[in-house]
C-alpha positions in Angstrom: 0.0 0.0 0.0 1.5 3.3 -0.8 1.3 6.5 0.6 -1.3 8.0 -1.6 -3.5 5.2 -0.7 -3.4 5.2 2.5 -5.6 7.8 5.1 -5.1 10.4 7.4 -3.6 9.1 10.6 -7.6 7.5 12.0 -9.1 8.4 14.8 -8.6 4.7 16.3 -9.6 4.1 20.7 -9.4 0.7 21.9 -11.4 0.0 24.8 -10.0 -2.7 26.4 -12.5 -3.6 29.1 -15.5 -3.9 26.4 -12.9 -5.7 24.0 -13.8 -3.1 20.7 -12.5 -0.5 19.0 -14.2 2.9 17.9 -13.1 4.1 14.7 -14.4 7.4 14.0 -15.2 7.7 9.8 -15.1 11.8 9.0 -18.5 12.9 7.1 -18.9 16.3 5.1 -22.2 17.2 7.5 -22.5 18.7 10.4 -22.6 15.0 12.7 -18.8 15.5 11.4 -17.9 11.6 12.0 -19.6 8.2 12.1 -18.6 6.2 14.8 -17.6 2.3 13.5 -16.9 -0.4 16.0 -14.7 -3.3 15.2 -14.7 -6.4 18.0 -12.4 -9.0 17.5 -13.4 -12.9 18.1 -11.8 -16.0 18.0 -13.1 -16.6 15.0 -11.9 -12.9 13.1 -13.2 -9.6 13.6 -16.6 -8.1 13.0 -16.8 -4.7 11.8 -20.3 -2.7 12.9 -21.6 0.2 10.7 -18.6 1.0 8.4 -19.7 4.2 7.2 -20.4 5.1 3.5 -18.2 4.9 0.6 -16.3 7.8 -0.4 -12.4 7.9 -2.0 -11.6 9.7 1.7 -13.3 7.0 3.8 -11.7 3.8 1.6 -8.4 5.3 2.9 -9.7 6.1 6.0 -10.3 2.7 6.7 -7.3 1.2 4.4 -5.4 3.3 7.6 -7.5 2.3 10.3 -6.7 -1.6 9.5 -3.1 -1.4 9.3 -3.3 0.4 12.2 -5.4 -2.6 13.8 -3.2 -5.0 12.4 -6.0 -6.6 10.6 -6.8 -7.4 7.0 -9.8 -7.9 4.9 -9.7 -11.9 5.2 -9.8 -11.4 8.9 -13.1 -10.0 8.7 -15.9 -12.7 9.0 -18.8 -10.0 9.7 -20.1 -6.9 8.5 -23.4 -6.0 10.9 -25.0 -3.1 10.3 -27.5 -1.1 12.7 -29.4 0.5 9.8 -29.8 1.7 6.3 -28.7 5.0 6.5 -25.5 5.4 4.0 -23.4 6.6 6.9 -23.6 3.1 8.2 -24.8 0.9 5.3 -22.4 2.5 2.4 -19.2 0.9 2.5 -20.7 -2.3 3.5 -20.8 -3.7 0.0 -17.3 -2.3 -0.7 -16.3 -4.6 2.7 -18.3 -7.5 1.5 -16.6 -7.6 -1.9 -13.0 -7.7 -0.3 -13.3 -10.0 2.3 -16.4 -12.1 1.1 -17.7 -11.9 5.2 -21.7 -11.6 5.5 -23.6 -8.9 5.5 -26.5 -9.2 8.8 -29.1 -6.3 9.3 -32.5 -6.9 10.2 -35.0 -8.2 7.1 -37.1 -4.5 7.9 -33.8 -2.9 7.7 -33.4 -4.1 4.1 -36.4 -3.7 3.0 -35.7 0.2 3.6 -32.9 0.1 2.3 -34.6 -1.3 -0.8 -37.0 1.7 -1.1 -34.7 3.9 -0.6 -31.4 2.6 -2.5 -32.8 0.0 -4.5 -32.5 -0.9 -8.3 -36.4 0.3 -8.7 -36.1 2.8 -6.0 -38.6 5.7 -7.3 -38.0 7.9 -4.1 -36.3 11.0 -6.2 -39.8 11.4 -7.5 -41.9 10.3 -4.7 -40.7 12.2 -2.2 -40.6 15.2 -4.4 -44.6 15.0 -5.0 -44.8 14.1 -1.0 -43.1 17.2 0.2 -44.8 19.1 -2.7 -48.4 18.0 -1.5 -47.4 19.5 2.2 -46.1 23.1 1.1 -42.6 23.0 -0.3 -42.5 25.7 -2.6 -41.1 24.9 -6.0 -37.4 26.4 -5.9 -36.9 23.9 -2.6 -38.4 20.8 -4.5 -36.2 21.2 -7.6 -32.8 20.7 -5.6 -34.3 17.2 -4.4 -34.0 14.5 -7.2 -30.2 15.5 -7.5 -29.9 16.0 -3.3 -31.3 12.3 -3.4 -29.5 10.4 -6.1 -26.2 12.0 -4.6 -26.6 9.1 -2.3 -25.9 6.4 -4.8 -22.4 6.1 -5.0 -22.3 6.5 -1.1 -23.9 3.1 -1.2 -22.5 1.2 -4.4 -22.1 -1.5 -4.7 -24.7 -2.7 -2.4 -24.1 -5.7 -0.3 -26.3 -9.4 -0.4 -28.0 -8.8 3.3 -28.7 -11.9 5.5 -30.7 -11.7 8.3 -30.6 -10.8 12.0 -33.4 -12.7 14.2 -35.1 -10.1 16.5 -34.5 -10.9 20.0 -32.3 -14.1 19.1 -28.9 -14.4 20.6 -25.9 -13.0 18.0 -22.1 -13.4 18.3 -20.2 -10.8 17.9 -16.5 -10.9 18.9 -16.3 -13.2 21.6 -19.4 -12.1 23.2 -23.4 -12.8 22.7 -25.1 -10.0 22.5 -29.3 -9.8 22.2 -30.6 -7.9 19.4 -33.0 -4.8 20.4 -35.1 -4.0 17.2 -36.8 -0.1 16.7 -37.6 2.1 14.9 -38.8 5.8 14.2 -35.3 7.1 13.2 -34.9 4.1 10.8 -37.2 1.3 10.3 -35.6 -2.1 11.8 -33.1 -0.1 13.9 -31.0 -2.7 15.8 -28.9 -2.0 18.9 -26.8 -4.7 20.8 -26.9 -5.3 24.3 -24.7 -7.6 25.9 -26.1 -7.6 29.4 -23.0 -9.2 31.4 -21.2 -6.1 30.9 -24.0 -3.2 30.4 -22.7 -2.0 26.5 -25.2 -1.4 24.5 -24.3 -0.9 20.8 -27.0 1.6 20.2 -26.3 3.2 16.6 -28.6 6.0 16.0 -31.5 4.8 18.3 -30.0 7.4 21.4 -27.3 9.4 20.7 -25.8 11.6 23.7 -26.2 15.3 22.7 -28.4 15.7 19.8 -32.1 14.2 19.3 -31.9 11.8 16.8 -33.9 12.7 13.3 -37.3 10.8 13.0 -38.8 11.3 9.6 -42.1 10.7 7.4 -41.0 9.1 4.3 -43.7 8.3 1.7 -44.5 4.2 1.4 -42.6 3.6 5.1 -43.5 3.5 8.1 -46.7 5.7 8.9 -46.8 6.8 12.2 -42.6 7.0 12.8 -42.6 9.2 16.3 -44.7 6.5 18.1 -42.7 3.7 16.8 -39.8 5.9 18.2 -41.4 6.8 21.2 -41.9 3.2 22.3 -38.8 1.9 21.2 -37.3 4.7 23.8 -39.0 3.1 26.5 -38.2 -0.5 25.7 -34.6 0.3 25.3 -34.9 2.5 28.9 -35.4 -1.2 30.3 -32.4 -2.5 30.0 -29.8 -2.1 32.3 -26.6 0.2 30.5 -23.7 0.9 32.5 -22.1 2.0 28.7 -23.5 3.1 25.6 -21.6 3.3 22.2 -23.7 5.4 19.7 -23.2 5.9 16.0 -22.4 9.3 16.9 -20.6 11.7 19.2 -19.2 10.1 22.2 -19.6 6.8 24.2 -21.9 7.9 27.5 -23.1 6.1 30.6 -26.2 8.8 31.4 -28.6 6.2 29.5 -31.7 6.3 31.4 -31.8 10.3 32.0 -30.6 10.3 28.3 -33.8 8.6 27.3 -36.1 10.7 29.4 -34.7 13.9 28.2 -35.5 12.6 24.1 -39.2 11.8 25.4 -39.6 15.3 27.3 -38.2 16.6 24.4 -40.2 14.9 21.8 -44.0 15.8 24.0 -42.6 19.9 24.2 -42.1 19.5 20.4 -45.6 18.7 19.9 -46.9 21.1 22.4 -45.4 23.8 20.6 -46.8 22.3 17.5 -50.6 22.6 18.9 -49.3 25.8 20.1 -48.9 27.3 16.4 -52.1 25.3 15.0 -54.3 26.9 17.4 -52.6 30.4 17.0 -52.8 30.3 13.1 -55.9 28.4 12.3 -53.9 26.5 9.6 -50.4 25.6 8.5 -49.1 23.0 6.2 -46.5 20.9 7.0 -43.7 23.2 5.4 -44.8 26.2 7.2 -44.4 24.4 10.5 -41.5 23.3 9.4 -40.0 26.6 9.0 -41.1 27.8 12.1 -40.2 24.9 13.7 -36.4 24.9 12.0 -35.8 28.2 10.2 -36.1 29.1 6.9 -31.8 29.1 6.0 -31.5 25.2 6.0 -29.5 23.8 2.9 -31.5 21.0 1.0 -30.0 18.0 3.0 -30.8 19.5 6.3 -34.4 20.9 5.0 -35.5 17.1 4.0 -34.5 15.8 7.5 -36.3 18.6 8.8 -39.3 18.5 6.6 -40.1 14.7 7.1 -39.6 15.5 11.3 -42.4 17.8 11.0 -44.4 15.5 9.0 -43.8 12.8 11.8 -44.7 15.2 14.8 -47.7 16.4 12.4 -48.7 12.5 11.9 -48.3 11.9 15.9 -50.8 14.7 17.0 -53.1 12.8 14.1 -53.0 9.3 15.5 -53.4 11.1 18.9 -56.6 12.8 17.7 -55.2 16.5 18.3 -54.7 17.6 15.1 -56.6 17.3 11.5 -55.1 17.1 8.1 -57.1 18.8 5.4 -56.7 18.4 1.9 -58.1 21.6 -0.3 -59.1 21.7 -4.1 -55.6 22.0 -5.8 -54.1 18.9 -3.5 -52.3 21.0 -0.8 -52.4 19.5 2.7 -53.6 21.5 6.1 -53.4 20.8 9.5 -55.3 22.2 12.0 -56.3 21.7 15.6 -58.6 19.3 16.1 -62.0 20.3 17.7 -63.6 17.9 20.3 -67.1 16.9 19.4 -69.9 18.9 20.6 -71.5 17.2 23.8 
């Protein structure tokens, strides 16, 4: 390997007790690094959540293994937490070079499907989605190019077998329990290994920042409650350490978890707040008042689709009302209790 092909020094910290290795992949957007895990087993060494493929993160990682000592034929697993390509990209790249499986969990892939799939229509769908709630034109325009920008982030895709929810799964040296959710990502998986109190938790809590839970068209329909609940099944277990796909490992799990739910119910307070004070607002409009109005186009989708899932929440609570007018534009409005 020469010079050229080889990274930056990485960002490599071995924690001995929990027997894995954080190796932080740098992304252009503001979460600024993905965090990857690599545990080593008897049996070779698993990589979790490698990060998506760009000529930076290949060497990234072409650095990271030397400095690990490891090559692709000791690599016997590639498990991924979720679909999103700053987990799921290089997975395929991995797969090719060492021929190890690919595991996520069979909802997982199907996401991954609509969204990065060979018949994958979302750079139209969600286009006409966003369009139907009050995007104005100029904002929609950016999206089909925004969205197929993700392509090579996850070429070539991987062939996917499956994780059992719930059913015991070696990773390493250890057997950890699979803990399916969802809301940021459909089939979410975290890894607890309850001996020790790590929980591999990916996006499901992250330690500073609330993680994104979206309305995509033809997924999930009701995404905050699916979140919501998986919150509080995950506040059940007993983490002493978790290790997130982003920012830093954290032991505050519990008040973590409470914080996201207080944080989610004042969200959609505030929401009912500006229904009641305007009358009606379409899901862009609360959006904007909600996030601002300066967002690029990748921060505006996460943004639009978190205000479509707070929007759907009130719904399937009964405290707001969408209302579709003559030309195909959505309204939501407070919902007025019946007359007694």
């Amino acid at each position: 390997m020469n010079q050229e092909e080889k990274g930056s020094s990485p960002d490599i910290h071995y924690i001995e007790e929990h027997q894995l290795s954080q190796v932080k992949i740098a992304l252009s957007n503001p979460l600024r690094w993905v965090n990857s895990y690599v545990l080593r087993g008897d049996d070779g060494v698993t990589v979790i959540d490698p990060g998506p493929r760009t000529a930076s993160s290949e060497r990234e990682w072409l650095a990271a293994m030397e400095q690990l000592e490891m090559d692709f034929s000791d690599i016997v697993s590639i498990v991924l937490t979720h679909h999103h390509p700053d987990h799921y990209g290089l997975a395929g790249w991995f797969q090719e070079r060492s021929g190890a499986k690919v595991w996520m969990s069979e909802r997982a892939h199907r996401e991954a499907k609509l969204m990065w799939g060979a018949d994958s229509s979302m750079d139209r769908a969600l286009p006409a989605f966003f369009r139907q709630h009050g995007m104005p034109g100029t904002k929609l325009a950016l999206l089909p190019e925004h969205l197929n920008g993700f392509f090579p982030q996850v070429t070539p895709q991987p062939e996917i077998t499956f994780i059992g929810e719930d059913l015991p799964f070696r990773m390493g040296n250890r057997i950890w329990l699979p803990v399916q959710t969802a809301g940021h990502a459909p089939g979410h998986l975290s890894f607890f290994h309850a001996d020790s109190g790590v929980l591999l938790c990916g996006d499901a809590v992250l330690p500073q920042i609330s993680p994104n839970v979206s309305l995509v068209p033809g997924s999930d329909a009701e995404p905050l409650a699916l979140f919501l609940a998986g919150l509080r099944r995950l506040r059940e277990l007993h983490v002493r350490t978790a290790y997130p796909g982003h920012r830093h490992p954290f032991t505050h799990f519990r008040e973590r978890i409470d914080a996201l739910l207080l944080h989610h119910e004042e969200r959609l307070t505030t929401i009912v707040g500006m229904l009641s004070a305007a009358g009606r607002l379409t899901a862009f409009e609360v959006c904007t008042a909600l996030f601002g109005d300066k967002l690029g186009i990748h921060q505006l989708r996460f943004a639009m689709c978190e205000a479509l899932a707070h929007l759907a929440e009130l719904a399937r609570r009964g405290e707001a009302a969408m209302i579709e007018t003559g030309d195909g534009t959505c309204y939501f409005s407070v919902r007025k209790p019946p007359h007694s």
